[in-house]
C-alpha positions as CSV (number, residue, x, y, z in Angstrom):
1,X,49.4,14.2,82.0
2,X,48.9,13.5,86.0
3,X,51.5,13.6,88.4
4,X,51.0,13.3,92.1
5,X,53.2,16.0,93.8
6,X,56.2,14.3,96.1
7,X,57.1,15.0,99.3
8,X,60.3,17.5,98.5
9,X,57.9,19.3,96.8
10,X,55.4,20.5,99.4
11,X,54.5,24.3,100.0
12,X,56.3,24.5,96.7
13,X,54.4,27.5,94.2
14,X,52.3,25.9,91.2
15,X,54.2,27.3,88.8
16,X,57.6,26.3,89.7
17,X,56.3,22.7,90.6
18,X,54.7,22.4,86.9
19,X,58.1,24.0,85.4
20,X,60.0,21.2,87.4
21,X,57.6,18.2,86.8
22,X,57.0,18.8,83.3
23,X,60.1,20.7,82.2
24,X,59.5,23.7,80.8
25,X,60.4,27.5,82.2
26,X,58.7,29.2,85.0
27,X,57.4,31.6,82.4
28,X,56.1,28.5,80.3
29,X,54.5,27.1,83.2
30,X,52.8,30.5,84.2
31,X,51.4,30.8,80.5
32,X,50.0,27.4,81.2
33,X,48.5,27.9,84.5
34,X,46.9,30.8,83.3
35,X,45.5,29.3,80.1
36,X,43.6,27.2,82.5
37,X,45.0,24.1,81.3
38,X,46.4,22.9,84.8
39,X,43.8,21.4,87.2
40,X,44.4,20.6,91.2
41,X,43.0,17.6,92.9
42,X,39.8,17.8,90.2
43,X,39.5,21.5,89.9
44,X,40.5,24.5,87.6
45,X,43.9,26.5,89.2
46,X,44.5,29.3,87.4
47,X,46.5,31.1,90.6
48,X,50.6,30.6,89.4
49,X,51.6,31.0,93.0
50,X,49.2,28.1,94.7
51,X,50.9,26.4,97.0
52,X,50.9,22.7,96.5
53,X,51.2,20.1,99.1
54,X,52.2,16.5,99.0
55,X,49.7,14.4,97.8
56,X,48.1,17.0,95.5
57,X,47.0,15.0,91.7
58,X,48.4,17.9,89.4
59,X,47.1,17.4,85.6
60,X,48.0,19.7,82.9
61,X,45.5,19.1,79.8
62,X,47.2,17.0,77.1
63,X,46.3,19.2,74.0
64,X,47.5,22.2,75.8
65,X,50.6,20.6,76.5
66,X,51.5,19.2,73.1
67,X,50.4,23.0,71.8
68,X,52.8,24.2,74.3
69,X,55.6,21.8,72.9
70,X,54.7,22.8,69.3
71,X,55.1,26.1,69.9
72,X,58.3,25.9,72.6
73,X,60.7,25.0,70.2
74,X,61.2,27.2,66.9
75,X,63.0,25.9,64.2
76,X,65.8,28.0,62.3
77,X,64.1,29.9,58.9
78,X,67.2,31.4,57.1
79,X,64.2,33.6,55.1
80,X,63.6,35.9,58.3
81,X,65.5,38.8,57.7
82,X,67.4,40.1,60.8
83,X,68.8,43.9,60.6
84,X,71.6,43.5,62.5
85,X,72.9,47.0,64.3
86,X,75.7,45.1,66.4
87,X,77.2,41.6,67.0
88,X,79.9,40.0,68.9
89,X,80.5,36.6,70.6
90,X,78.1,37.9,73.4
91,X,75.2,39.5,71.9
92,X,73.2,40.4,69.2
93,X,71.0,43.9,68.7
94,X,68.7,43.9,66.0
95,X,66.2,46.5,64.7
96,X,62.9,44.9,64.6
97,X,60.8,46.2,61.4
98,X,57.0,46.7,62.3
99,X,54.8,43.6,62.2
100,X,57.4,41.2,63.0
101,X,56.8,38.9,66.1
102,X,59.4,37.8,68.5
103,X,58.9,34.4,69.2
104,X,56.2,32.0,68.8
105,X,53.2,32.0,70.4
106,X,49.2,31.9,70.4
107,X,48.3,31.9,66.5
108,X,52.2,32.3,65.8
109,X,54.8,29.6,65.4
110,X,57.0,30.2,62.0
111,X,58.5,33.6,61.0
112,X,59.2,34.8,63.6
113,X,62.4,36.9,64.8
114,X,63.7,33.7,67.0
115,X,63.8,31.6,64.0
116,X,65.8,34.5,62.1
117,X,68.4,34.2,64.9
118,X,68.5,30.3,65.4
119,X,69.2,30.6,61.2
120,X,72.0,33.0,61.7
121,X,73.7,32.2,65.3
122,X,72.4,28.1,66.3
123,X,74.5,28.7,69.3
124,X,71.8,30.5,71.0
125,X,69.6,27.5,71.4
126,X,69.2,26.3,74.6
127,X,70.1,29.8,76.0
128,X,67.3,31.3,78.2
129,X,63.4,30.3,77.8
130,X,63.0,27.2,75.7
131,X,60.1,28.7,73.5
132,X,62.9,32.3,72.8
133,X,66.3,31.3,73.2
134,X,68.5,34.1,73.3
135,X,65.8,36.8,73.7
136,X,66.5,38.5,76.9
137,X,63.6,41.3,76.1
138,X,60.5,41.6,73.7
139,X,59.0,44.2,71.8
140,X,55.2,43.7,70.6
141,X,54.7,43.0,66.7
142,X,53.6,46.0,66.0
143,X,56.4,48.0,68.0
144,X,59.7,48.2,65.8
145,X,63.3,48.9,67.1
146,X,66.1,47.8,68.8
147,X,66.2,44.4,70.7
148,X,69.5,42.4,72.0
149,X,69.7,39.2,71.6
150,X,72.4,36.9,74.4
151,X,74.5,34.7,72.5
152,X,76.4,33.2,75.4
153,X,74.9,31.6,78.8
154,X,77.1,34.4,80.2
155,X,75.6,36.9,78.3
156,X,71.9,35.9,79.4
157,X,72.8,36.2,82.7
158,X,74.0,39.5,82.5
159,X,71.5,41.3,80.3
160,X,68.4,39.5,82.6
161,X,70.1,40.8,85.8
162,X,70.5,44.2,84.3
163,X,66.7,44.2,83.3
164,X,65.6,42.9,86.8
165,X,68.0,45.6,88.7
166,X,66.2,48.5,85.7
167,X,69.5,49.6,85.0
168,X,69.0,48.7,81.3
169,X,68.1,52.4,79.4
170,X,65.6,51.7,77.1
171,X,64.0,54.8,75.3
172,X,60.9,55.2,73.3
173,X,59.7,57.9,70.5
174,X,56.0,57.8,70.4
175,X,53.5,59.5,68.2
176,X,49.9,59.8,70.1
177,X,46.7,61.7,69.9
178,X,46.0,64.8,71.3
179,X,48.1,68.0,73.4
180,X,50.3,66.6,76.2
181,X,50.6,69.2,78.3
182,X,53.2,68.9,80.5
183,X,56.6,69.4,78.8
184,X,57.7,66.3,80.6
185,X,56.6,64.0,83.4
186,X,56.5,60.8,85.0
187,X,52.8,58.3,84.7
188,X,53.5,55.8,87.9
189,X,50.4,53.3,87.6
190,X,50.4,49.9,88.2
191,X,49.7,47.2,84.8
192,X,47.9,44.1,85.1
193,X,45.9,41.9,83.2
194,X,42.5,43.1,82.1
195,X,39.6,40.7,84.2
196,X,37.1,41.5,81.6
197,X,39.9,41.0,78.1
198,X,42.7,38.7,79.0
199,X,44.9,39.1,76.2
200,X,44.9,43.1,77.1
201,X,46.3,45.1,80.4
202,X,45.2,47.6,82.2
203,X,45.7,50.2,85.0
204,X,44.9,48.3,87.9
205,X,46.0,48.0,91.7
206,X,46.2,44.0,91.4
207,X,49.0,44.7,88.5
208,X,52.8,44.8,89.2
209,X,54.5,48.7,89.7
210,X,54.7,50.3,86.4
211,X,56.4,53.6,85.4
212,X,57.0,55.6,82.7
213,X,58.9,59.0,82.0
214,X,58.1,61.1,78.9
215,X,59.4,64.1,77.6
216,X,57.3,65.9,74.8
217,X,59.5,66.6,71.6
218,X,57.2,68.5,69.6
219,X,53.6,69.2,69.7
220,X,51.4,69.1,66.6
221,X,48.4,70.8,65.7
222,X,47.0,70.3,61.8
223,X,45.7,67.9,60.2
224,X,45.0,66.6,63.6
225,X,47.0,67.2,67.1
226,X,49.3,65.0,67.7
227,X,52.4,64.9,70.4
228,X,56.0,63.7,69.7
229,X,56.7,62.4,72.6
230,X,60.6,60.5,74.1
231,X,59.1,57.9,76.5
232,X,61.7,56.0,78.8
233,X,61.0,52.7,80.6
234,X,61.6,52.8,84.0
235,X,60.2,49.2,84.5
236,X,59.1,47.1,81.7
237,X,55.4,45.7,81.9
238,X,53.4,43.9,78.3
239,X,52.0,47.0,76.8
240,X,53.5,49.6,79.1
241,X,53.8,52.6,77.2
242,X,50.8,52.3,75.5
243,X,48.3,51.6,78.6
244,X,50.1,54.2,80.4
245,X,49.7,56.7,77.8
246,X,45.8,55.7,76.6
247,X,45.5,55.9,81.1
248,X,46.5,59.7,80.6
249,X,44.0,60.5,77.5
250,X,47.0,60.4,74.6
251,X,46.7,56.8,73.6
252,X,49.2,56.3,70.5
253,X,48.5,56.7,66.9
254,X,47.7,53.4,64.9
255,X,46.4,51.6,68.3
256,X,43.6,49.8,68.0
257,X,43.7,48.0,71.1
258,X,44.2,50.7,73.5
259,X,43.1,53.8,71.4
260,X,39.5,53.3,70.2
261,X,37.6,54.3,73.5
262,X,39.6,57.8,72.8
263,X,38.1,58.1,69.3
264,X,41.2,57.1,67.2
265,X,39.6,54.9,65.6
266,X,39.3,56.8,62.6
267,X,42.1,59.0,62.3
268,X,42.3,61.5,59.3
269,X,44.6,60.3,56.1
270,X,47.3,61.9,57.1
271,X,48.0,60.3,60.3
272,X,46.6,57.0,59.8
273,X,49.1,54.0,60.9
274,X,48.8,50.3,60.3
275,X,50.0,50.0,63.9
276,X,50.8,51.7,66.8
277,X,53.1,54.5,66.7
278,X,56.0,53.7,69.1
279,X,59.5,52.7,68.1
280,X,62.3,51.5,70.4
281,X,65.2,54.6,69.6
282,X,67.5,53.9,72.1
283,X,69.4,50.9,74.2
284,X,71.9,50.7,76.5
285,X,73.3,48.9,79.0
286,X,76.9,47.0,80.3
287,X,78.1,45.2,78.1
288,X,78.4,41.8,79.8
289,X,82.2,41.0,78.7
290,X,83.8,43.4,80.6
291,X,81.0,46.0,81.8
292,X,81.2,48.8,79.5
293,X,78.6,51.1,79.0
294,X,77.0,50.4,75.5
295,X,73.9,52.4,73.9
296,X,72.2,51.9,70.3
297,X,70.4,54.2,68.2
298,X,68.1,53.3,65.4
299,X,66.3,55.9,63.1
300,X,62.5,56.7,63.2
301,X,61.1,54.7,60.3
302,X,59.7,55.6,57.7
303,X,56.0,55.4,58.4
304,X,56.3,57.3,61.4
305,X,58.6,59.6,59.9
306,X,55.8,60.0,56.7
307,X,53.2,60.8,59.5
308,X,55.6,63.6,61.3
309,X,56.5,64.9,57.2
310,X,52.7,65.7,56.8
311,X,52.0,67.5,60.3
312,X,52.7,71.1,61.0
């Protein structure tokens, strides 16, 4: 699809220009522009923040776009099971088992935790991005724990301010390899995009300001050592936690991704995970009906909880 860009829209930023032209969200857009599927005036742009001006022939590939359209919609599948830990005309917090996906995406586009919700609460379609609605904050697949979920416009709002202003407390326990030494401490390193495997981050100082606090819980030394750690997001980058940990040599149990350069790729019996060992323990924030503070606890689960049983 070609569009030449108008006047009102000179100096405007790529990605808001295709999120405007084509209608889809800026975060849409961006996943588009990245994908390399947008081309300006003949040539490949894969910069989201390109400034256009009038004139310019924008094209975003066809086949990307229709995937994108697949994929931006989710329809409701009443056989997603949702563990609901609260719910009221506002909101929704779940506790997200291990291995379920958020919303769809690359490889991804049924059974997924959005098309639990749209099944259980169809008022939240048409709140936030088109391809989530409702989701005002993800977890990864393999990370389980609590996520809210906006069921009112109003409720977005809130909950996406909250996140942008970092006032939202969102706490981690972690399992990962090796002795962390420090009782407790602060890793401050900007996350970006990896230049050599897109689909993975990275410590880099092109990446957006990235920090984590951790507090060690309990340190563990046979069958293997291993640290119990309470990690707390103090912004909230893809794969946070996990880079920033794997950055400081204690990359978490059960990562692949992030954890083979360290050795972890084969762990002994005892401590071997199907995924990575981080679970979202804690939430809280104001709640956006009348601004009380609200926090949410969910349990370790039980295959992290196995792995702690067997260490001493």
């Amino acid at each position: 699809m070609t569009t030449s860009i108008p006047p009102a829209l000179a100096g405007e930023r790529l990605d808001r220009a295709v999120s405007l032209l084509w209608q889809c969200s800026r975060a849409e857009s961006a996943a588009l522009v990245a994908a390399g599927a947008v081309r300006v005036n003949g040539a490949t742009e894969t910069g989201r923040a390109a400034r256009l001006r009038a004139g310019d022939e924008v094209i975003v590939a066809d086949e990307a776009l229709e995937r994108h359209r697949r994929t931006a919609d989710p329809e409701p599948e009443a056989s997603v099971a949702v563990a609901v830990v609260h719910e009221d005309r506002d909101l929704v917090v779940v506790d997200k088992p291990a291995g379920l996906v958020v919303h769809p995406g690359a490889g991804r586009t049924t059974g997924t935790l959005c098309a639990g919700l749209l099944a259980r609460y169809p008022e939240i379609a048409g709140i936030g991005e088109r391809s989530r609605p409702g989701i005002v904050h993800r977890l990864d697949a393999g990370t389980s724990g609590l996520l809210v979920a906006a069921r009112s416009r109003r409720a977005y709002e809130s909950l996406v301010g909250q996140l942008a202003d970092r006032t939202v407390r969102r706490s981690y326990e972690a399992l990962c390899w090796g002795t962390v030494g420090d009782d407790r401490g602060v890793i401050d390193a900007p996350v970006g995009r990896s230049g050599k495997r897109p689909t993975q981050m990275t410590i880099t100082e092109r990446g957006r300001a990235a920090r984590t606090a951790y507090e060690v819980r309990r340190r563990y030394r046979r069958p293997a050592s291993v640290s119990h750690l309470d990690c707390r997001l103090e912004t909230g980058r893809t794969h946070q936690i996990r880079v920033h940990l794997a950055a400081i040599g204690h990359p978490l149990l059960g990562d692949e991704v992030y954890g083979a350069r360290a050795g972890a790729g084969h762990p002994p019996a005892a401590v071997r995970l199907d995924r990575p060992g981080l679970h979202a323990a804690a939430l809280g924030f104001l709640h956006p009906h009348d601004g009380r503070a609200v926090e949410f606890r969910s349990p370790l689960p039980q295959d992290l909880a196995a792995v702690l049983a067997r260490l001493s």
